[in-house]
N, C-alpha and C positions, 0 to 999 in steps of 0.2 A: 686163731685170731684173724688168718687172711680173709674166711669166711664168711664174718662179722658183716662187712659195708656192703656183703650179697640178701644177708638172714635180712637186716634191716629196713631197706625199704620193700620187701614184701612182706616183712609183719605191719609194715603202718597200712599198706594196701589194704591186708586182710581185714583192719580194726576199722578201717573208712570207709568201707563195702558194708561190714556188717552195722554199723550205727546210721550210715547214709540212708540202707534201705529201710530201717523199722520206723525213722522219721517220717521217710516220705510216703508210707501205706496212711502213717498216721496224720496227715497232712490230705488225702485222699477219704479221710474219716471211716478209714479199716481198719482191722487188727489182724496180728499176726498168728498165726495155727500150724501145728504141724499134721498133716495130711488132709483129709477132707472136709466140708462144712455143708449144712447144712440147707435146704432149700432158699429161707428168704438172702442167700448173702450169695454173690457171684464172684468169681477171682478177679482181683483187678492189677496183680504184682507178682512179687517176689520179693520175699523178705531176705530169703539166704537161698543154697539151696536147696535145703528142705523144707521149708517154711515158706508158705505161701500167703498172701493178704489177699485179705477178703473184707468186701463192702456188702452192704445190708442193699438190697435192691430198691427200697422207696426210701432210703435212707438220704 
C-alpha cells in the first residue's frame, strides 16, 4: 500500500507519453509503424519507442 502514491504518477506518465505522441505524428499528417518504411515516407518522430512516425515526402 505504501507503494501505491510511487506506481501512480508513473502510470499516468506512461499513458500521456504514449497517447501524446501518436496525436502529434498524427497532427504532422504521419503514421505510426513499427520498424522500417518505405522509400516515399521519411522519419519525422517517435511514436514510443519502438514505433517510429513516418510522413509521406510530397505529402
Amino acid at each position: 500500500m505504501k507503494i501505491l502514491y510511487l506506481l501512480f504518477p508513473f502510470f499516468l506518465l506512461l499513458v500521456q507519453d504514449a497517447a501524446g505522441s501518436v496525436i502529434g505524428c498524427r497532427r504532422r499528417r504521419g503514421f505510426c509503424t513499427f520498424g522500417r518504411c518505405r522509400y516515399p515516407t521519411t522519419p519525422v518522430g517517435r511514436c514510443s519507442r519502438f514505433r517510429t512516425c513516418w510522413c509521406l515526402l510530397w505529402g
